[in-house]
KEGULUM-914250 format. One record per residue (C-alpha): x, y, z. Coordinates in steps of 0.5 Angstrom, whole numbers, plus 500, padded with zeros to 3 digits. Example, Ala and Ser with C-alpha at 12.3 -4.5 7.8 and 13.67 -1.06 7.14 Angstrom:
2
525491516;527498514;
This chain:
679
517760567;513760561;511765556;507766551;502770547;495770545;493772537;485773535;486770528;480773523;475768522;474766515;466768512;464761511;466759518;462765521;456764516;455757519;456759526;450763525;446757522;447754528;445760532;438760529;436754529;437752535;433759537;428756532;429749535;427752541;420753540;419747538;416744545;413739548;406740553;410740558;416745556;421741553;425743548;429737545;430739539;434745540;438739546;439735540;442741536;447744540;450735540;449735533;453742532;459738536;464742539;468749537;465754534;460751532;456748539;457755542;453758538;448753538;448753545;448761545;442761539;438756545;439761550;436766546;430761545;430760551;429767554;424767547;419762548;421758555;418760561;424761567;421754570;423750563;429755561;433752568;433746567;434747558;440751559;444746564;443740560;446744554;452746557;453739559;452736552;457742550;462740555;461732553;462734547;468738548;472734553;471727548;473731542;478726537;477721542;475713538;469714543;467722540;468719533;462713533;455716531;451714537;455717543;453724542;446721540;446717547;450722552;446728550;439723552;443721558;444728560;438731558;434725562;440726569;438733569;431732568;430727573;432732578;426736577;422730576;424727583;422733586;416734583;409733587;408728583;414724579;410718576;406723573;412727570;416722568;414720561;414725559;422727561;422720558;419722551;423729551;430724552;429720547;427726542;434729545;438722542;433722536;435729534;442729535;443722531;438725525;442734525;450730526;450729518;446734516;451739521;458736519;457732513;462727510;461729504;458735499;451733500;446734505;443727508;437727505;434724512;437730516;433735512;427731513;427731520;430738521;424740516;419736520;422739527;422746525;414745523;413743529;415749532;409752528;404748530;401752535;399757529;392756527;388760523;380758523;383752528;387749523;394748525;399751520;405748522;401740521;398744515;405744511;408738515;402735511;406736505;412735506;410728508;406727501;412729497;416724501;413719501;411721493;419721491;422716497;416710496;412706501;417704506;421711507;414714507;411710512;417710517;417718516;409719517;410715524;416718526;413725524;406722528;409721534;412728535;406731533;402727538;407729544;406736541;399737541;399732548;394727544;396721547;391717543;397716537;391720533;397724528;402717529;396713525;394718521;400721518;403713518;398710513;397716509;405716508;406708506;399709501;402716498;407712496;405706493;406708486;399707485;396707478;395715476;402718478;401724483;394725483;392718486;398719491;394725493;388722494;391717497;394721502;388724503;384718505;388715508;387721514;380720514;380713515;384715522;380719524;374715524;374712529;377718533;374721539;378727540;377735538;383735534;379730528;376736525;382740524;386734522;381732517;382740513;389739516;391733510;386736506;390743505;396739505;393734499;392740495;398744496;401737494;397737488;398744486;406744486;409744479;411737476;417739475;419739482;419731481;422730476;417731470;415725468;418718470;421715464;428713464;431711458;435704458;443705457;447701452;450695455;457697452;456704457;453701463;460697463;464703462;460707467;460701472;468700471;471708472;466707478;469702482;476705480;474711482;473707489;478704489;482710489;478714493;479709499;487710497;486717498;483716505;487710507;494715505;490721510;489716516;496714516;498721515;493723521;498718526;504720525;506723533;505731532;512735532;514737539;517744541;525744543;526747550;530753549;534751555;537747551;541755547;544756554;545748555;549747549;552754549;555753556;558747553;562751549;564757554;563755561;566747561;574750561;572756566;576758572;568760575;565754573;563750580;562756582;557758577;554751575;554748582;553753589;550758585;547753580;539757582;542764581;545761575;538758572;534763574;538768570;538764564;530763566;528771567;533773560;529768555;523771553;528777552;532773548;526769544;523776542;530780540;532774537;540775539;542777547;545782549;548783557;542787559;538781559;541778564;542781572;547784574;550779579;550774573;554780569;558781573;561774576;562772568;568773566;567770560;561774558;563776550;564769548;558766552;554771548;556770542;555762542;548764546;546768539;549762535;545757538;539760539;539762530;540755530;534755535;529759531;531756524;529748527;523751530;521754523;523749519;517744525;512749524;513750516;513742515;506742521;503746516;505743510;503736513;496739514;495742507;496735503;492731509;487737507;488736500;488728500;481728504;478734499;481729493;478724496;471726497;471729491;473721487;467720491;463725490;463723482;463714483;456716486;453719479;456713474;453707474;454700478;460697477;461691472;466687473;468683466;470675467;477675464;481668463;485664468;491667470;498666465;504667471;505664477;508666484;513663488;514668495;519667501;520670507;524670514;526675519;533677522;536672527;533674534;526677531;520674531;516678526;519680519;520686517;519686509;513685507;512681500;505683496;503680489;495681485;493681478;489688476;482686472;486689466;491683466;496686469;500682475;504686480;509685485;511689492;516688495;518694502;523693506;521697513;528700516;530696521;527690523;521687528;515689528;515697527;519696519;514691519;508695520;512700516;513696510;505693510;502700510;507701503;504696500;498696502;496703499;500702493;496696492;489701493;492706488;494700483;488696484;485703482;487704475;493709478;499709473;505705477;510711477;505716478;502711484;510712487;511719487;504720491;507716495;514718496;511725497;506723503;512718506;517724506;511729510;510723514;517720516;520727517;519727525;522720525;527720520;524712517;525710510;523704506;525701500;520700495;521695489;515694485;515689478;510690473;508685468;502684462;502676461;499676454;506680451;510680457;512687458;515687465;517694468;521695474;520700479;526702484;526706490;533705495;531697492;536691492;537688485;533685482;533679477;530676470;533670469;531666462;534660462;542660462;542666461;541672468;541680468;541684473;537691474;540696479;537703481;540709484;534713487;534713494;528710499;521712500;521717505;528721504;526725499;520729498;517731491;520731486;522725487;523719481;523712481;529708477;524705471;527699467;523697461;524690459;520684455;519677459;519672455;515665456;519660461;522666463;523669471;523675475;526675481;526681486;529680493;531684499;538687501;538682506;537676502;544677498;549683499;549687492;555688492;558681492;551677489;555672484;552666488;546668487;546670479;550662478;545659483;539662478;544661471;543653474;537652476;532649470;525647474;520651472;516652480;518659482;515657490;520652490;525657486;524662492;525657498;532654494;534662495;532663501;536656503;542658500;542666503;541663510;547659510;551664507;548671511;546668517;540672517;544678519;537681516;530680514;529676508;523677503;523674495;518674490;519670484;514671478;514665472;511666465;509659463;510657455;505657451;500651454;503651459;500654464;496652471;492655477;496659481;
């Protein structure tokens, strides 16, 4: 038997504030109608808002709209499709499936058309009913993809196609406002489509004018596309970027509507006509300031374009790592609760194995024995230590061993409650820097936006060379070392060699997601040791529940001056080799994983000379306590490839080692001066 407890957190106000905008507009949303009383809009809201907090008040903000602005006929059918849009949404939360744009907008519509067919069906006349079920589903589909952005934004910013539509939506609902027989809403959804089309230009213009035509033609129940026409060709000349800036705009727009309506025969062409024309002079009326003054940009210098364009693309790149870093925090399996059964189990171990009475208790009276562990637990959990009142008196009164079996009780469960501490501690120290990493992450974003395009500076051909070997344990079929090298765009070469724990396909996985996003955050500009430490943190975070570890051997190195730096975390030795003459660089810190911050990399600074060699291998290649072999085999050799160097290594390991591990080499080579060639 399990107990538990409900606890009423306190809602943050920021969670509540955007509670209630979900609330009020789908209210707002629901006066925004179709002739024949659908409410798409609202539909789409309550998909858009997604599960939680969130979708329920939006449904709760439609059920209100609905009792508001729905006859009781529409509402039945509204309400239903809503909650089944919410309870799709609930039940595929944190699926891939939930995840992918179009599923909410398609399943909202699918819904809403399921539940309308119904009504449809049983209709007097269902072919009549059935376009407009069909044009109020698409709605639903349409609203949900155009309101998800704009309701759970990847970034800071709103989309600006979210607010468009959702502008446009809401004036839908105020259509049916006229004063003198001029519509209000269409009125100002005039403006809005000027100043879009002004800002955006032609093509945004003239999609935002049809899709806005459309609605408005299902709203009035036209059916001829009057609005479609009018609006579309008045957005593609609005923003044409005619000569004479805003006023000619203006007129354009205005014209544009008159052209439409002249061929129309339909009472809505007049009130149109003043429609656009109210519109055209609220446009012409707003302050020029709200576009931006004047437009004229003044060019940049070449040298700033090029600074902009490069801190750009390594912002990028390390906001990539940072969410990459994120992603492979989120698949780490979530830490598990121990069974408290295991207190009594370990302490019975201690007490009752020697017991006179322990067939007795733990074989024919085995259910009594578990039902009085069973009913004294919750005591035990909330106490915090056991007393014998805890346990029922047939139990109390057949242990003749009760004080001892308490006391290795009350050991067992603080060791207990101190793991379970420790997991709920570490759970939440886990989600805090994924948190942390993903707001980085954005924020990295968020500031490449405004710089410039990236310029990316041609740079001469590579001085080094690369020679790399691999080859798994005996008996596997996949190595589990991975071996990484790459030239930054500053000139700076570096080598990655990780060495997953283990061997097969699950170090090999661990292993190439090291160097994976250590090769983002040095491809980002990141410094190598401050790269590390990030990584040794969220490596720690993300291996405690599983105890794995990976070794980390990291060699930089600037081919114009040959400064080289090794980066050691729990690595083999590695080698420079410069022609006769072999030193060997160690490091004492411990793999990636086992410590968390701080933890350092061993860093050892040398200078690389021309026709020089560094040699970086895995514990499996050679063991580090007796690699002589290895050092006369480098002290000896006089070719100058290091690919053919790498596989004289891993020869002579595999005859000596028999592959008791994987193998992984890399061997980079500075040529003498004019002696470089293509890699």
């Amino acid at each position: 038997m399990r107990y538990g407890q409900i606890t009423l957190r306190r809602q943050p106000p920021a969670c509540l504030l955007s509670w209630g905008i979900r609330f009020f507009l789908a209210a707002a949303l629901t006066a925004s109608q179709l002739p024949d009383g659908h409410a798409p809009f609202a539909l789409g809201c309550i998909a858009a808002a997604g599960p939680g907090g969130g979708g329920i008040a939006a449904l709760a903000g439609a059920g209100v709209g609905a009792l508001l602005f729905l006859d009781f006929g529409d509402a039945l059918p509204f309400l239903a499709a809503g909650i089944l849009i919410l309870t799709a949404s609930s039940t595929f939360r944190g699926t891939a499936l939930w995840n992918r744009p179009l599923f909410m907008p398609l399943t909202s519509a699918a819904l809403f058309a399921a539940v309308g067919g119904i009504y449809v069906i049983q209709s007097l006349a269902p072919m009549e009913h059935l376009p407009p079920y069909i044009a109020a589903a698409a709605l639903t589909g349409t609203s949900a993809w155009f309101l998800r952005p704009l309701l759970r934004p990847a970034g800071d910013r709103p989309a600006p196609e979210g607010l468009l539509f959702l502008a446009a939506a809401l004036l839908a609902a105020v259509s049916d406002i006229t004063v003198s027989g001029v519509s209000v809403g269409r009125a100002l959804l005039c403006l809005l489509l000027a100043c879009t089309a002004y800002e955006k230009g032609s093509t945004v213009g003239a999609a935002a004018g049809l899709g806005a035509g459309l609605t408005a033609d299902l709203c009035a129940g036209t059916g001829g596309g009057l609005f479609a026409a009018a609006y579309g060709l008045g957005g593609l000349l609005a923003g044409s970027r005619l000569p004479g800036g805003r006023a000619a705009a203006g007129v354009a727009f205005f014209v544009s509507s008159l052209a439409a309506l002249l061929p129309a025969q339909t009472p809505l062409a007049e009130p149109l006509l003043l429609e656009s024309s109210i519109g055209t002079a609220l446009f012409l009326l707003l302050p020029g300031r709200l576009f931006g003054g004047k437009r004229v940009r003044r060019a940049e210098s070449a040298e700033a374009a090029v600074t902009g364009g490069r801190l750009k693309e390594q912002l990028n790149r390390a906001a990539a790592a940072l969410r990459d870093l994120y992603d492979s925090m989120g698949r780490t399996p979530p830490s598990t609760d121990e069974n408290p059964a295991i207190v009594f189990d370990r302490a019975a171990e201690r007490v009752c194995r020697g017991c006179a009475l322990c067939d007795l208790c733990w074989q024919k009276e085995y259910t009594g024995t578990f039902n009085a562990f069973n009913d004294a637990t919750p005591y035990l959990l909330e106490r915090g230590r056991a007393l014998p009142k805890d346990f029922p008196a047939y139990f109390t009164g057949r242990c003749i061993h009760l004080p001892d079996f308490l006391t290795a009780i009350n050991g067992e469960l603080s060791a207990f409650l101190l793991r379970r501490q420790y997991r709920r501690q570490l759970e939440e120290t886990r989600r805090s820097a994924k948190g942390q990493y993903a707001q980085l992450s954005e924020l990295l974003t968020a500031t490449a936006a405004g710089l410039g395009e990236a310029v990316t500076a041609a740079g001469d051909a590579p001085p080094c060379q690369v020679g790399a070997a691999l080859r798994p344990r005996e008996g596997e079929t996949v190595c589990g070392d991975t071996v990484v090298s790459f030239r930054r765009e500053d000139g700076l070469w570096c080598l990655l060699l990780a060495d997953g724990m283990g061997s097969g396909e699950s170090a090999r996985k661990e292993s190439s997601l090291i160097c994976r996003l250590l090769r983002q955050f040095l491809e980002a500009g990141v410094e190598p040791e401050a790269a590390l430490k990030t990584l040794n943190s969220a490596m720690a975070l993300r291996g405690a529940e599983t105890g794995s570890f990976t070794t980390i051997d990291l060699c930089t190195c600037d081919g114009a001056t040959g400064e080289t730096a090794f980066y050691k975390f729990g690595a083999a030795p590695s080698y420079l080799k410069k022609g006769g003459v072999v030193r060997r660089i160690t490091g004492t810190a411990l793999p990636a994983g086992l410590r968390g911050t701080p933890a350092a990399p061993d860093v050892t600074r040398v200078n690389l000379d021309p026709g020089g060699f560094a040699v970086m291998i895995s514990d499996g290649v050679a063991d580090p306590g007796r690699d002589e072999w290895l050092q006369d085999l480098l002290a000896g050799w006089e070719g100058e490839d290091p690919q053919t160097l790498a596989g004289l290594i891993l020869s002579e390991s595999i005859r000596r080692e028999r592959l008791q591990d994987d193998c992984g080499i890399q061997v980079l080579y500075r040529p003498r001066a004019g002696g470089a060639k293509k890699v």
